[in-house]
C-alpha positions as CSV (number, residue, x, y, z in Angstrom):
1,X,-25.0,-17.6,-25.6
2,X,-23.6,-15.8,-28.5
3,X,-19.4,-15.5,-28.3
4,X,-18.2,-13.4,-30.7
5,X,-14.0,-14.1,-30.3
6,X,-11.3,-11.7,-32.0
7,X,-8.1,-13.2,-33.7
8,X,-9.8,-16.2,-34.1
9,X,-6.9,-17.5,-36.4
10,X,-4.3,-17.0,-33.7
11,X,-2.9,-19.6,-31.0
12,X,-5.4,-18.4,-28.7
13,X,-8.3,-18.0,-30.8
14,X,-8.1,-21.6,-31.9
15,X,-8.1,-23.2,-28.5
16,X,-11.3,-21.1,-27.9
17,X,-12.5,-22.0,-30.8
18,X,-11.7,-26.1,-30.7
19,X,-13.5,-25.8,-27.1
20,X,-16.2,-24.2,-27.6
21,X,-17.2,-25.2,-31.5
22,X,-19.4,-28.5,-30.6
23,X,-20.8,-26.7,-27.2
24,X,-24.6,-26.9,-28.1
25,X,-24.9,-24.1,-25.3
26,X,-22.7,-21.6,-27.4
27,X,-23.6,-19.8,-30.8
28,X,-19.9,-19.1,-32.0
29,X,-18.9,-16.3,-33.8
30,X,-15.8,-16.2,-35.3
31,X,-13.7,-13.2,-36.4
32,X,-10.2,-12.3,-37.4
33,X,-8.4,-10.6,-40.9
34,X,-8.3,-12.3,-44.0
35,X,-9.9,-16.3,-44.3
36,X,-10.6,-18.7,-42.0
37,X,-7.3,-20.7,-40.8
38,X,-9.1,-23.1,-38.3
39,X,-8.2,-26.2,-39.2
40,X,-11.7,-27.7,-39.5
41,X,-13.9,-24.6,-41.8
42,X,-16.3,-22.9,-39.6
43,X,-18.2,-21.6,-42.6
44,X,-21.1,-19.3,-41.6
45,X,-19.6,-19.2,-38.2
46,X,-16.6,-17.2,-40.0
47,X,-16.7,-13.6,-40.6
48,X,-13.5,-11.9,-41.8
49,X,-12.9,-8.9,-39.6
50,X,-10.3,-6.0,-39.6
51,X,-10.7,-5.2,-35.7
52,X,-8.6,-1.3,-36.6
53,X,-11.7,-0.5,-39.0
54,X,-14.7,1.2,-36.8
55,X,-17.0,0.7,-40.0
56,X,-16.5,-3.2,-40.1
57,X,-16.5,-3.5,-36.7
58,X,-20.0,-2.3,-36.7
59,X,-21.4,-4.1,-39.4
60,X,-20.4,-7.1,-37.9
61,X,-21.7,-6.8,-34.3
62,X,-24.7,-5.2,-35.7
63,X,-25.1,-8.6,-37.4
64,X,-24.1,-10.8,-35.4
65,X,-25.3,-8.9,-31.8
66,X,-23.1,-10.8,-29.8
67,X,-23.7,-11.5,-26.0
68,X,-20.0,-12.2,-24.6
69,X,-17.1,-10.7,-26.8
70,X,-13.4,-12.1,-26.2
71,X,-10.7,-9.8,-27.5
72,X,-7.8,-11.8,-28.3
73,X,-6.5,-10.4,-31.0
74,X,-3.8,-8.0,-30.1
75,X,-0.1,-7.1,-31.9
76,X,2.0,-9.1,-29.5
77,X,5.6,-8.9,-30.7
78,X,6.9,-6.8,-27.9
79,X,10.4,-5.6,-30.0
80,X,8.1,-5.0,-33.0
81,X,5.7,-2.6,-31.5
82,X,9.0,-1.1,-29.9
83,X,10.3,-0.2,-33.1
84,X,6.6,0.6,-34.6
85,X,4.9,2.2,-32.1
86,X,2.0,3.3,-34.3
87,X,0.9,-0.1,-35.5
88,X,1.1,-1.1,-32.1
89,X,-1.7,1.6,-30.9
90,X,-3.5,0.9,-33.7
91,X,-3.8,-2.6,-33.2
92,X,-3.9,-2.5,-29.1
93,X,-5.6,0.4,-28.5
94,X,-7.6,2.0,-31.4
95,X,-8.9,-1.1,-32.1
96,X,-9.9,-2.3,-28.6
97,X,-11.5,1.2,-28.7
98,X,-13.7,0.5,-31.4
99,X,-15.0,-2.8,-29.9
100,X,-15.7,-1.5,-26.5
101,X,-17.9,0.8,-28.4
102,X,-19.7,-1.5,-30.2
103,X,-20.0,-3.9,-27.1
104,X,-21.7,-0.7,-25.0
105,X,-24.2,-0.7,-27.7
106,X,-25.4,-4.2,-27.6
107,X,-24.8,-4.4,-24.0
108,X,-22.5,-7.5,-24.7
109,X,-19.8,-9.0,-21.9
110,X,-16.4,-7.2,-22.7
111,X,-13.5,-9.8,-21.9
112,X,-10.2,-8.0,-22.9
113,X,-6.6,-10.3,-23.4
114,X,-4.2,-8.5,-20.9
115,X,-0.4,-9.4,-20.3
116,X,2.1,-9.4,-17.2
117,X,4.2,-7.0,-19.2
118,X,2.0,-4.1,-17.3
119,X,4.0,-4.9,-14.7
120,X,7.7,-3.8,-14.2
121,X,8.7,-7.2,-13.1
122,X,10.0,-6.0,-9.7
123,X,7.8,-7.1,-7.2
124,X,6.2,-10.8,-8.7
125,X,4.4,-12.5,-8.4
126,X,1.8,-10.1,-9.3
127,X,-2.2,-9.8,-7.6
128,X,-5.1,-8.3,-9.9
129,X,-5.2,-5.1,-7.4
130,X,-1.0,-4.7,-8.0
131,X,-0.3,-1.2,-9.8
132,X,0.7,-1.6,-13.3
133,X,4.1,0.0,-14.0
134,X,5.1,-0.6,-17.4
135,X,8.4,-0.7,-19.3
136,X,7.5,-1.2,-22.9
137,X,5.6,0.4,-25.5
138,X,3.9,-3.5,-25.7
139,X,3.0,-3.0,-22.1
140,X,1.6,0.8,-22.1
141,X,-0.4,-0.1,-25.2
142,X,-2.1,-2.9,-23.3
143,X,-2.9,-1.0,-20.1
144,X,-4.3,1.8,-22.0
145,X,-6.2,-1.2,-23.6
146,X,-7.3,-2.0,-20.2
147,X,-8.2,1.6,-19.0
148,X,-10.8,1.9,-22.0
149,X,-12.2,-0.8,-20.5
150,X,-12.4,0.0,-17.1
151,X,-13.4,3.5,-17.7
152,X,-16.3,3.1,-20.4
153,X,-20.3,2.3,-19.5
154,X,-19.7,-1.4,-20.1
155,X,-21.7,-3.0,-17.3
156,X,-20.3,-6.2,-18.3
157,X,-16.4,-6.2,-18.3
158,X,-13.7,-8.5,-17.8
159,X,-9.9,-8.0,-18.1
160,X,-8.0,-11.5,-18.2
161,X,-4.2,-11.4,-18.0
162,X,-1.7,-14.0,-18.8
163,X,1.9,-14.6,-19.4
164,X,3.9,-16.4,-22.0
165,X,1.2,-18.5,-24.0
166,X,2.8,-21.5,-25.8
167,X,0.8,-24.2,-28.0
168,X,0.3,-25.6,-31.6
169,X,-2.3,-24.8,-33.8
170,X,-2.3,-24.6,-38.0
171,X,-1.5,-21.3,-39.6
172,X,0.9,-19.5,-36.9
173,X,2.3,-15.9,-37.9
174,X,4.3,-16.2,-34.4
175,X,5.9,-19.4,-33.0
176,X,6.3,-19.3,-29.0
177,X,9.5,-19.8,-26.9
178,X,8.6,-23.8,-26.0
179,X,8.1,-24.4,-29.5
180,X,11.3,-22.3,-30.3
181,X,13.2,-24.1,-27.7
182,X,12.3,-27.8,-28.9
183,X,13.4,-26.6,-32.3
184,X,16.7,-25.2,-31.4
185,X,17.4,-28.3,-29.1
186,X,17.0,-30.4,-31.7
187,X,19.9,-29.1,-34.0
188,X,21.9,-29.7,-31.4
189,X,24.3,-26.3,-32.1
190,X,24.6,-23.7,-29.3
191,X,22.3,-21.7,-28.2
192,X,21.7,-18.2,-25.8
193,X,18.7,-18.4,-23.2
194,X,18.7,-15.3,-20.9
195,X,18.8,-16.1,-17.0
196,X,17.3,-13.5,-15.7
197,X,13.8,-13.4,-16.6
198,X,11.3,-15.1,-14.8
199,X,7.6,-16.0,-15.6
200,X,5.1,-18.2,-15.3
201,X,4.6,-20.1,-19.0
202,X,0.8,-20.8,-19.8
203,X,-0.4,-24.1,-21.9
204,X,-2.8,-22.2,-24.2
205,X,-5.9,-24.2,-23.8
206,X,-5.5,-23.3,-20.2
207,X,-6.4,-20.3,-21.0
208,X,-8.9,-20.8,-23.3
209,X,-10.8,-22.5,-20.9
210,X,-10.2,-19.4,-18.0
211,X,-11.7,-17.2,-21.1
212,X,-14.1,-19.6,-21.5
213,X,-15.2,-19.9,-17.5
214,X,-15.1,-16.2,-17.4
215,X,-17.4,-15.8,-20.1
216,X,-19.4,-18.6,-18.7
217,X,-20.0,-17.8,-15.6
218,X,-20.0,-14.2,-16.3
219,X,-17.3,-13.0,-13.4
220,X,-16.5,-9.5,-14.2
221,X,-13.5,-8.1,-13.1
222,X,-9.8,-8.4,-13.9
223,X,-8.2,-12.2,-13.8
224,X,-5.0,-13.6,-13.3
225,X,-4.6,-16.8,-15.7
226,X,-1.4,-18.2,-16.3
227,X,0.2,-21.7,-15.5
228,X,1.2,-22.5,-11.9
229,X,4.9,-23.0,-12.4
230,X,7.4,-20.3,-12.0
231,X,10.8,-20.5,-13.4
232,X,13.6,-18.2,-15.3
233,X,13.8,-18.9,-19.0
234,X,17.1,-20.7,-18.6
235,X,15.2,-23.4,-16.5
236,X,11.9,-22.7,-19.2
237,X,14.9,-24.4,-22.4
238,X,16.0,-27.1,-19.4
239,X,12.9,-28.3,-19.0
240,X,12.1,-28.8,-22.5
241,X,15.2,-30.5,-23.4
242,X,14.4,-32.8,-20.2
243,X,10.8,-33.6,-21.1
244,X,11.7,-34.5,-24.8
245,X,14.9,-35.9,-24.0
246,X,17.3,-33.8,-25.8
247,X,20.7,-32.2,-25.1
248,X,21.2,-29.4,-22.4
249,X,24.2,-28.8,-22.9
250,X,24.1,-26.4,-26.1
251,X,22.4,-24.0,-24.0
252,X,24.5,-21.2,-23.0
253,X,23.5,-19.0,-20.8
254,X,23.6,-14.9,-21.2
255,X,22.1,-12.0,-19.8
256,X,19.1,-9.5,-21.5
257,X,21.2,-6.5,-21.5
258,X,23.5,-8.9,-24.1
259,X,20.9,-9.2,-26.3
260,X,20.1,-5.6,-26.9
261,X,16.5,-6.2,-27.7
262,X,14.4,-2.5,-28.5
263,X,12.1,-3.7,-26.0
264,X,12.8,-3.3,-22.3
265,X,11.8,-6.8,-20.2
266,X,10.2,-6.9,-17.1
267,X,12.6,-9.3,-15.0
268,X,10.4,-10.9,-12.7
269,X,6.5,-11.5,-13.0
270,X,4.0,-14.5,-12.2
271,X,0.5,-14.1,-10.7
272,X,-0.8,-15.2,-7.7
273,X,-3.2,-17.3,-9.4
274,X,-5.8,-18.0,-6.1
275,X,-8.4,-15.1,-7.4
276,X,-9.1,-17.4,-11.0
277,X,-8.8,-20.6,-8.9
278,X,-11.7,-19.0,-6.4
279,X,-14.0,-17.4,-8.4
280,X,-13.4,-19.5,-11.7
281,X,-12.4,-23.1,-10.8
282,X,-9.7,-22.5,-12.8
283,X,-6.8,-25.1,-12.3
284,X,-4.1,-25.0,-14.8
285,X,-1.7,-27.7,-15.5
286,X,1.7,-28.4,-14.3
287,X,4.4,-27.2,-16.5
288,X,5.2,-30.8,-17.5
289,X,1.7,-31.9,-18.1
290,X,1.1,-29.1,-20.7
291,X,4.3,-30.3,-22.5
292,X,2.8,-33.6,-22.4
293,X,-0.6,-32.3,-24.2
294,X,2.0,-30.4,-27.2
295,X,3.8,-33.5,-27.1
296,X,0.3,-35.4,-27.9
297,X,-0.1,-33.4,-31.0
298,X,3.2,-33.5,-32.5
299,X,2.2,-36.7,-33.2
């Protein structure tokens, strides 16, 4: 099975990537802008890719022909495509545009990276059937990601949504708010953590290895994968400082509207996570076990 995987540099890329790169079942193809940052070289298995160019993005799955394609790649910075709201189509929509077109050509399995921030946070947790109701710029780019999907002649698709990935991996552009939190704990000086947000945080090689089953098993369809633990961001920083055995007591709690962020939050989401565990076998780790696995390579 060829996989052809998008933003193979970032967070979730690399988890893909780590699980799949010594599966004698999988031809790996690996794309994403400028040179390989994986920590061990992929070589021929590397193509440099710039996913908002229709030109390259032909070349390369003319090339490569690829049998599953998983778009990760994505501009994910939810203030930032606030404030640049043409970058952020280009990167979540144009983009996804040009690959659904050249997945409909070589009949390949279309599995787009989706977000909970299609929801308006007012009725989580969320089911795959829920109507998507967004509040960002972020979140409309990524449903109208999901609509060219859903309404091209793909007769392969599969939309996987997820919610607050955190991990390690070499290279990062973007840290993540358990990584964030761990840092900020240890300097010990105060710090604001919002209360009224809730979500469900997701240990990235959980879903890597959703993606993965997805691909796998070829389900089609759109997929709730996220971790199974819900919690408001304020107990999110608690937990940390628990599990790593650091102070709580810097953390001081405000609201978002204190914050001012561009971006609009949704203030409740989750998934209802029984779809993915069904069809997939998909069984995420506990909150606490996940830390334990970035705690393992910290080390």
């Amino acid at each position: 099975m060829r996989i052809l995987i998008t933003g193979s540099n970032g967070l979730l890329g690399q988890k893909i990537i780590a699980a799949l790169r010594n599966d004698t079942e999988v031809e790996l193809i690996a794309t994403s802008r400028g040179l390989d940052r994986t920590p061990e070289p992929l070589l021929d298995r590397y193509r440099a890719l710039d996913i908002t160019s229709q030109a390259e993005v032909q070349a390369v799955f003319d090339a490569t022909r690829p049998q599953v394609v998983i778009h990760t790649a994505a501009m994910t910075n939810v203030d930032a495509c606030e404030l640049d709201p043409v970058a952020c189509r280009l990167q979540n929509v144009t983009a996804t545009d040009h690959l659904v077109r050249a997945a409909e050509r070589h009949q390949s399995h279309f599995i787009l990276l989706s977000t909970d921030f299609i929801f308006d946070g007012e009725a989580g947790p969320y089911r795959e059937e829920d109507q998507p109701h967004p509040l960002s710029i972020y979140g409309h780019s990524k449903l109208d990601g999901e609509a060219l999907v859903i309404g091209s002649s793909l007769t392969k698709w599969s939309i996987a949504r997820t919610i607050i990935v955190y991990g390690i991996a070499p290279g990062l552009s973007r840290s993540n708010v358990v990584l964030w939190a761990k840092a900020a704990l240890e300097k010990g000086e105060p710090i604001n953590v919002v209360d009224d947000q809730w979500r469900m945080p997701t240990l990235a090689e959980d879903l890597a290895d959703g993606c993965i089953r997805i691909a796998k098993r070829g389900a089609l369809g759109i997929y709730h994968l996220s971790g199974p633990d819900g919690m408001s961001i304020l107990e999110l920083v608690q937990r940390v400082a628990r599990f790593f055995d650091l102070d709580p007591s810097v953390i001081q709690l405000i609201t978002s509207a204190s914050l001012s962020q561009p971006a609009k939050r949704p203030p409740r989401t989750g998934f209802v996570l029984d779809k993915a565990r069904r069809d997939l076998g998909y069984a995420p780790r506990s909150f606490e076990a996940g830390l334990a696995v970035l705690r393992s390579q910290l080390m």
